[in-house]
Backbone as a printed PyTorch tensor [residue, N CA C, xyz], in Angstrom:
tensor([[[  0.8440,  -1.1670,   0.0000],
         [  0.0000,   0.0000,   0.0000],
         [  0.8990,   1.2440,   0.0000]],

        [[  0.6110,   2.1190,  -1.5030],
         [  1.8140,   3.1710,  -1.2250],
         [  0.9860,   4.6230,  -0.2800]],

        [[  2.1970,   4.9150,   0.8240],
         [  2.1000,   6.0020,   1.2930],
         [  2.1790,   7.2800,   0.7760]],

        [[  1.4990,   8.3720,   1.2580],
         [  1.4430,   9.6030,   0.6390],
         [  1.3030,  10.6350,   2.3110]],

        [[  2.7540,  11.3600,   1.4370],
         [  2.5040,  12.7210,   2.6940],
         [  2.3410,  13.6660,   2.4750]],

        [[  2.3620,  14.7570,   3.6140],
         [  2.2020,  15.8930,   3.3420],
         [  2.9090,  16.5910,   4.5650]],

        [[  3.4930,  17.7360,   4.2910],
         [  4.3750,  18.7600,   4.5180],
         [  4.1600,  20.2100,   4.8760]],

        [[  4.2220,  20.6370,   6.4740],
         [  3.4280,  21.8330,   6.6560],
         [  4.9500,  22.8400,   7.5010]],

        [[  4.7270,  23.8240,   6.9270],
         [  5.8670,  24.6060,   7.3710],
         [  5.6870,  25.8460,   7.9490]],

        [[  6.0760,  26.2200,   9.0840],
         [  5.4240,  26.5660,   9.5530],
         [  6.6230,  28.6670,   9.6110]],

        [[  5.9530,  28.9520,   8.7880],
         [  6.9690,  30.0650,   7.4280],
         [  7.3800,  31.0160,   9.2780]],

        [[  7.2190,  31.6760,   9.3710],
         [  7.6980,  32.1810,  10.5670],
         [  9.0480,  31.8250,  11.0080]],

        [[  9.2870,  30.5070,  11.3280],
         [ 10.3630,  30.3250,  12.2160],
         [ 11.5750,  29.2250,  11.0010]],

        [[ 11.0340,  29.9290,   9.4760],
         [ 12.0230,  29.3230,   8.7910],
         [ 12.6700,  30.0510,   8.5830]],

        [[ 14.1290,  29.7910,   8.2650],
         [ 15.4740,  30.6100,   7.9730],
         [ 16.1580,  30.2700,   6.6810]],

        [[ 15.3470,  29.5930,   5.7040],
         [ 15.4660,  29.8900,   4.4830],
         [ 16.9270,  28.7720,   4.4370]],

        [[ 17.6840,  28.0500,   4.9520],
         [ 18.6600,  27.6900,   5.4480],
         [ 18.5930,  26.5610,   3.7660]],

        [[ 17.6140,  26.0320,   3.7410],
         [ 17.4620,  24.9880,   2.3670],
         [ 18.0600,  23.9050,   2.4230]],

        [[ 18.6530,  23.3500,   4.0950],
         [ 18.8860,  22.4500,   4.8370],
         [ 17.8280,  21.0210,   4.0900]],

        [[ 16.4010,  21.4400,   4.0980],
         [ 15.1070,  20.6180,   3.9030],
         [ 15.0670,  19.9890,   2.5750]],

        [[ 15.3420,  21.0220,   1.4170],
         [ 15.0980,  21.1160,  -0.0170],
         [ 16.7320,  20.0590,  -0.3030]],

        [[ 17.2870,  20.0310,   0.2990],
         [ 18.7880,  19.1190,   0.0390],
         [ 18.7210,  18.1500,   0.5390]],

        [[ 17.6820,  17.5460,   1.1950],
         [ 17.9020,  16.3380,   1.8140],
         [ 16.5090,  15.7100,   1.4570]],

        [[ 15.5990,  15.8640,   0.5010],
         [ 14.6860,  15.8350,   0.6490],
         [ 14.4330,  14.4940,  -0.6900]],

        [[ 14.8030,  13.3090,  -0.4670],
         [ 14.6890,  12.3060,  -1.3810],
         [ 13.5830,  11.8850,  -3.2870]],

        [[ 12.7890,  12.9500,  -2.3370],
         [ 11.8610,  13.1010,  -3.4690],
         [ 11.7470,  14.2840,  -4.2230]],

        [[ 12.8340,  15.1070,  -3.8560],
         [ 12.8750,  16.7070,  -4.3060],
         [ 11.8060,  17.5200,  -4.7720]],

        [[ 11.0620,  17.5130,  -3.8040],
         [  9.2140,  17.8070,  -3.5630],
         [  9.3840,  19.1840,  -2.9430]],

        [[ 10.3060,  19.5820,  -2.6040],
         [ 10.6160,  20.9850,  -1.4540],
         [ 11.4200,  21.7450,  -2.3280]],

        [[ 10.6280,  23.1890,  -2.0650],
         [ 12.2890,  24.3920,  -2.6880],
         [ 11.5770,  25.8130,  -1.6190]],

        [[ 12.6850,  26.2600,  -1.5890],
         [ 12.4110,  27.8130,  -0.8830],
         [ 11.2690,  28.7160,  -2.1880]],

        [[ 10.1380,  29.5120,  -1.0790],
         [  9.6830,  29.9220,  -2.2600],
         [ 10.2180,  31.5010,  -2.9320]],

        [[ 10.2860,  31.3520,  -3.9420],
         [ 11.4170,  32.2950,  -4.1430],
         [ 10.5020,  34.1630,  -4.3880]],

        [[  9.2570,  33.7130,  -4.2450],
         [  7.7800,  34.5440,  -4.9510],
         [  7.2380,  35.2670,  -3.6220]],

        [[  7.7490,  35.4950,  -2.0550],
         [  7.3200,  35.7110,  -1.1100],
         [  8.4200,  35.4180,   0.1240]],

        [[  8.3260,  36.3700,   0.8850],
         [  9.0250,  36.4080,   2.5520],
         [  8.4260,  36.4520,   3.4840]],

        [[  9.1920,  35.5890,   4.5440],
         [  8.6050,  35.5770,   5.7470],
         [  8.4740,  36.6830,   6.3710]],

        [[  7.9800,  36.9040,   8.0260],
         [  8.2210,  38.0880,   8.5530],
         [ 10.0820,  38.6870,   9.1720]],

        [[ 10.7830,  38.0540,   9.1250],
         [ 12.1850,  37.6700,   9.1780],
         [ 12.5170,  38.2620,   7.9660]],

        [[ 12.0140,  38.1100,   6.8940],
         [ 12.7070,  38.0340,   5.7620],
         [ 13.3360,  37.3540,   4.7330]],

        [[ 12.9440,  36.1650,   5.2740],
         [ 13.4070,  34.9310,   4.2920],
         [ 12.1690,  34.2920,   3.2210]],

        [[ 12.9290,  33.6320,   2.5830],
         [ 12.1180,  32.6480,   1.8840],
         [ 11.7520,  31.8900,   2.2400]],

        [[ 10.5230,  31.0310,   2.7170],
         [ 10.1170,  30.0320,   3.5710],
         [ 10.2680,  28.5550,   2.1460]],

        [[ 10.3890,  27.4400,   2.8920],
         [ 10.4540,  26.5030,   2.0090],
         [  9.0090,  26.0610,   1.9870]],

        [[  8.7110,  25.0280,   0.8870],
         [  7.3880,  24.9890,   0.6990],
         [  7.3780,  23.5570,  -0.0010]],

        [[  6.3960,  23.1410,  -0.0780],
         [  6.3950,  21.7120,  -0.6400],
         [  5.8640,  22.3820,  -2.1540]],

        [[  6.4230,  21.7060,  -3.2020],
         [  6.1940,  22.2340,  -4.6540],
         [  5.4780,  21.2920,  -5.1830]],

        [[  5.5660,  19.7390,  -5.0680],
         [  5.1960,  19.6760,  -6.3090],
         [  4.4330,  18.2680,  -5.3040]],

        [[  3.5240,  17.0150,  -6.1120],
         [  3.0370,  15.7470,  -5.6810],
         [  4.6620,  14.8690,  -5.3100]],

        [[  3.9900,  13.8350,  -4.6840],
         [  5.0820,  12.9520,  -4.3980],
         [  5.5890,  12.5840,  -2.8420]],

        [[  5.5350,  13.4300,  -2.0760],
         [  6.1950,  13.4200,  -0.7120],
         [  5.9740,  12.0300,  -0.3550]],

        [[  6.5290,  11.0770,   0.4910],
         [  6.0070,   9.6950,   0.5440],
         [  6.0460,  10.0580,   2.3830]],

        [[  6.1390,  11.3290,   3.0370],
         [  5.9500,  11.7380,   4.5200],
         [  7.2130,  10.9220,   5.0070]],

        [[  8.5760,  10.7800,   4.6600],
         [  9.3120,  10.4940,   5.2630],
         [  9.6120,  11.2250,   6.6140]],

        [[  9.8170,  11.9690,   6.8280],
         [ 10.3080,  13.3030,   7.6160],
         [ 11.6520,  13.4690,   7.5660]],

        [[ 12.6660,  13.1180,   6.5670],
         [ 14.1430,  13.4200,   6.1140],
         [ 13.8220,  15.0910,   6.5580]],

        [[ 13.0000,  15.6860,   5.9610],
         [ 13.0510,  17.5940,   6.1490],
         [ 13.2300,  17.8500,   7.5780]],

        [[ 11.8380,  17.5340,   8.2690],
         [ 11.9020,  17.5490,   9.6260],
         [ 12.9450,  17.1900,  10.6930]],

        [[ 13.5930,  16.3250,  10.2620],
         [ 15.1050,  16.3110,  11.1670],
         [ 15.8890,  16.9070,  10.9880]],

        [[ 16.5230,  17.2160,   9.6410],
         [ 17.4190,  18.2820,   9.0250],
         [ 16.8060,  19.6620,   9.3810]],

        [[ 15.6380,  20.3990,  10.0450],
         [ 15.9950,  21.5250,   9.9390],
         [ 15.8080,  21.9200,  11.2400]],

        [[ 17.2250,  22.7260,  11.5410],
         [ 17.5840,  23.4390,  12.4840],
         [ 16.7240,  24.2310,  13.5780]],

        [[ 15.3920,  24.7670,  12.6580],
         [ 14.0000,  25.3980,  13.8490],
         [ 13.2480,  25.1980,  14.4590]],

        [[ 13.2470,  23.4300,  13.4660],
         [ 12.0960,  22.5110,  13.8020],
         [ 10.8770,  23.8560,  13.4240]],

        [[ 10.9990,  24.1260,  12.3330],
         [ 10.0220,  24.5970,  11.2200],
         [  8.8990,  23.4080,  10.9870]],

        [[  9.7290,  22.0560,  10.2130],
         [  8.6450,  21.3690,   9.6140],
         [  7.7530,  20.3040,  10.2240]],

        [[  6.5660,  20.3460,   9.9670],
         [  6.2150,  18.7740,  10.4700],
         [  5.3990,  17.8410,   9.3770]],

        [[  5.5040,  16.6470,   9.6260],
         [  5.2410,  16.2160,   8.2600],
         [  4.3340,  14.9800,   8.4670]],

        [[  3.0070,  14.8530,   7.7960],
         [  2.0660,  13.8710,   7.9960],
         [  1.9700,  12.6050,   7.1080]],

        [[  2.0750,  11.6650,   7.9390],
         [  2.1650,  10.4690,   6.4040],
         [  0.1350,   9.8370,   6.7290]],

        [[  0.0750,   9.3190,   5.4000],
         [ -1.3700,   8.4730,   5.2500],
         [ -1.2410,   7.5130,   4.1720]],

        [[ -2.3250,   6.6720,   4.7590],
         [ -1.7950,   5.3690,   3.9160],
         [ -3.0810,   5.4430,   3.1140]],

        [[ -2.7900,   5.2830,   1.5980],
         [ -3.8400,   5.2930,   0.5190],
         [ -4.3720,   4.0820,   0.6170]],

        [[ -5.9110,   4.5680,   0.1060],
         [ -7.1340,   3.4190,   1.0910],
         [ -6.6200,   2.2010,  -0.3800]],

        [[ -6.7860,   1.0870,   0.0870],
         [ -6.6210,   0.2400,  -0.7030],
         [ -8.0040,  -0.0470,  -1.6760]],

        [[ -8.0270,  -1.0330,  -2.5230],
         [ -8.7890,  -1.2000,  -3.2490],
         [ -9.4840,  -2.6390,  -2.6240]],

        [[-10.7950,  -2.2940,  -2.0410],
         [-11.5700,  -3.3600,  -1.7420],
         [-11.5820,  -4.3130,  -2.3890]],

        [[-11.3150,  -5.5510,  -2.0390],
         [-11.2520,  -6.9470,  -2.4120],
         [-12.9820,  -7.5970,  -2.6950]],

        [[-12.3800,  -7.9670,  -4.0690],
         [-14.1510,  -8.5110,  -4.5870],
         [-14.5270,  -9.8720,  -3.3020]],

        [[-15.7870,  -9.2380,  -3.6500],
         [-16.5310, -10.1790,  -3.0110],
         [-16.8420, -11.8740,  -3.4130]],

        [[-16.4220, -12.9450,  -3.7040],
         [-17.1820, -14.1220,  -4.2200],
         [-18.4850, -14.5320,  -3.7260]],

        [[-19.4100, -15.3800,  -4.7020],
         [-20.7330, -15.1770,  -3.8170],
         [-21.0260, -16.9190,  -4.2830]]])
């Protein structure tokens, strides 16, 4: 059953560091380059499908900015025989 995550950042207490976006196996993460935090940085952001909710980001970054949710895609109900 493949997993699917998701990635919440929490832009405030990021430092743009890109610690997340380099370690990030599925290269699903980039700083957004279109907007700043209140700091002044670029907050990282999840870009694109794919994340499988490892939390590789979440350990690598230094603010403990990220946290990251995994869910398991509902499977496909098994036929019934009658």
């Amino acid at each position: 059953m493949p997993v699917k995550g998701r990635v919440e950042v929490t832009e405030k207490y990021c430092k743009a560091c890109g610690l997340c976006v380099a370690a990030c196996p599925q290269s699903v993460l980039s700083l957004a380059m279109d907007r700043l935090n209140s700091k002044g940085y670029h907050p990282a952001e999840l870009i694109a499908a794919g994340c499988t909710g490892c939390g590789i980001c979440a350990i690598v970054c230094p603010e403990a900015a990220i946290e990251v949710y995994r869910e398991l895609a509902k499977a496909a109900q098994p036929v019934q025989e009658r």
